[in-house]
ROBA-828026 format. One record per residue: residue number from 1; x, y, z of N, C-alpha, C in turn. Coordinates in pm, 1 decimal. Last residue first. Layout:
<recs>
REC     k         nu         nv         nw        cau        cav        caw         cu         cv         cw
REC   NUM          X          Y          Z          X          Y          Z          X          Y          Z
...
</recs>
This chain:
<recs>
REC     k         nu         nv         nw        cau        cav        caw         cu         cv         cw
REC    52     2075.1     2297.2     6128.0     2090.7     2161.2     6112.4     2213.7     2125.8     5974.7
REC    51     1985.7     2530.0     6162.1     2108.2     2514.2     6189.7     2166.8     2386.8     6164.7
REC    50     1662.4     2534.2     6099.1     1700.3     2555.7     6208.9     1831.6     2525.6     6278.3
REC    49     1677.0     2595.1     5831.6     1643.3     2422.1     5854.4     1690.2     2430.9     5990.2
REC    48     1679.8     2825.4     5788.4     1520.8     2767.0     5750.9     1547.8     2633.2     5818.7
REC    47     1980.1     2854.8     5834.7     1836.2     2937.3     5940.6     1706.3     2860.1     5884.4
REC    46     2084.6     2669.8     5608.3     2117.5     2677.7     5737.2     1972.6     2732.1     5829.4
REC    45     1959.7     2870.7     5402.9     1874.2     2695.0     5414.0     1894.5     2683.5     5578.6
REC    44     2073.2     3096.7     5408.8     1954.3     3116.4     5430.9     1894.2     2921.7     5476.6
REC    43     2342.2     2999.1     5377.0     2304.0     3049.3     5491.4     2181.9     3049.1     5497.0
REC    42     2332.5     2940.6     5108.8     2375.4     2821.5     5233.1     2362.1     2839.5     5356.8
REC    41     2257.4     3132.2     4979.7     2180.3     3036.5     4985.8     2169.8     2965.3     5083.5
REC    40     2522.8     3285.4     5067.4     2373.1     3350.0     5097.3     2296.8     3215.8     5080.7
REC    39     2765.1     3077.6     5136.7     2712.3     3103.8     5067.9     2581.9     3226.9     5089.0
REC    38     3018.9     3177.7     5443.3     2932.6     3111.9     5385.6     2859.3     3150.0     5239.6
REC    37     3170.7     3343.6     5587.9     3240.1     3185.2     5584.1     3118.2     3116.7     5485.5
REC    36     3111.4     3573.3     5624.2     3066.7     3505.3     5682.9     3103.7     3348.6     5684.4
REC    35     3304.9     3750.1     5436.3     3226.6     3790.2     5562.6     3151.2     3652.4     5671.5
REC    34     3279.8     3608.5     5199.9     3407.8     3665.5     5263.7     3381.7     3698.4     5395.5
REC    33     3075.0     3557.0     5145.0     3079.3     3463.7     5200.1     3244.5     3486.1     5216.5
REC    32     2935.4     3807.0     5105.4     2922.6     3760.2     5193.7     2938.3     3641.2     5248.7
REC    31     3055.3     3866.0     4832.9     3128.3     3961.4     5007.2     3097.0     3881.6     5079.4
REC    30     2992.9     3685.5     4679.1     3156.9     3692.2     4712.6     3170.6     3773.0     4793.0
REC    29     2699.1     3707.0     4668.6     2798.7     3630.5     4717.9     2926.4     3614.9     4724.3
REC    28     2726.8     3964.6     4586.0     2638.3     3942.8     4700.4     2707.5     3838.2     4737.0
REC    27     2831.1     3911.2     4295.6     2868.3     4027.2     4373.6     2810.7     3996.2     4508.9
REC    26     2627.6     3759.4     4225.9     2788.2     3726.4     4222.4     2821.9     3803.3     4339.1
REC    25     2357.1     3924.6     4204.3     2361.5     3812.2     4285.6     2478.7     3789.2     4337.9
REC    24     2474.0     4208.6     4108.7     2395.8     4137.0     4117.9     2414.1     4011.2     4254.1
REC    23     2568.9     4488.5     4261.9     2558.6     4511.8     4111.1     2435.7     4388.7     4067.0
REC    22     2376.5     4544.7     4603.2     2509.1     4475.0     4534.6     2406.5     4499.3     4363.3
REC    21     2202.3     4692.9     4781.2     2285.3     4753.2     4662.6     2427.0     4680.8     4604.7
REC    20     1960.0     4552.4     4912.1     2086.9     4608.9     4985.6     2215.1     4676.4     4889.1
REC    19     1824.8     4479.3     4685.9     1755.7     4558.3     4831.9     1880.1     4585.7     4891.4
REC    18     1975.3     4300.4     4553.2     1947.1     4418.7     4462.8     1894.5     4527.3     4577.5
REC    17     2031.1     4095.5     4705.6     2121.4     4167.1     4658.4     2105.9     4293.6     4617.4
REC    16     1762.6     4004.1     4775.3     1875.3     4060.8     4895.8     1953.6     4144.7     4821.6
REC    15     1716.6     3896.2     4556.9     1608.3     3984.2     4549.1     1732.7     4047.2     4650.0
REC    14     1915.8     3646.9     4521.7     1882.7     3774.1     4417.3     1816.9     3882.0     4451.2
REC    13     1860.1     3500.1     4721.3     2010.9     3626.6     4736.3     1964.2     3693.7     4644.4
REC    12     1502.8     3532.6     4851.6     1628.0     3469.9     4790.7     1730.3     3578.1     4752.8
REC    11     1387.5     3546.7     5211.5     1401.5     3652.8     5083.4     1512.3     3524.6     4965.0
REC    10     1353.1     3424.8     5445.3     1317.5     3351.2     5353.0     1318.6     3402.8     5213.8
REC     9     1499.0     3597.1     5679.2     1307.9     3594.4     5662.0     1286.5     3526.2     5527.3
REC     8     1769.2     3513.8     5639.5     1693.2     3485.5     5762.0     1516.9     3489.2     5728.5
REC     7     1773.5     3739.5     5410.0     1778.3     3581.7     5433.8     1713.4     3508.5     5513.0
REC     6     1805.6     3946.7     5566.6     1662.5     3969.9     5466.1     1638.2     3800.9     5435.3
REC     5     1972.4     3952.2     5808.1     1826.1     3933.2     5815.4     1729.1     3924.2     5711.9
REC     4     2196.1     3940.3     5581.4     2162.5     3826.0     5634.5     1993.3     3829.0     5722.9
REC     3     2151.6     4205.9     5489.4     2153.2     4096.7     5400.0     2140.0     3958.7     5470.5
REC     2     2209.5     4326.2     5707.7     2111.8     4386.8     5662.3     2058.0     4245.6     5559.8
REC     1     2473.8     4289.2     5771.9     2372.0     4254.0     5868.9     2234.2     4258.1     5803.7
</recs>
C-alpha cells in the first residue's frame, strides 16, 4: 500500500523501492506486480494519465 501511494504521488519505482525496503528496483517489481497484476511504472503512468 505504501508503494503504490508513493507512485500515485509521481515518486519513480527506484526511489519507492529503496523508501519502502526492497534490495532494488527488480525486487519492487516482481512483488508488486505479483500483487497487483501490474508494473510500478505501469501503475504509476496508469494514475498520472487518470486510468486511461
Amino acid at each position: 500500500m505504501r508503494a503504490r501511494s508513493l507512485l500515485e504521488a509521481g515518486m519513480k519505482p527506484a526511489e519507492v523501492a529503496g523508501i519502502v525496503g526492497f534490495a532494488d528496483q527488480a525486487h519492487l517489481t516482481r512483488w508488486f506486480r505479483r500483487v497487483t497484476g501490474a508494473t510500478p511504472a505501469a501503475y504509476r503512468n496508469s494514475v498520472q494519465d487518470g486510468g486511461r
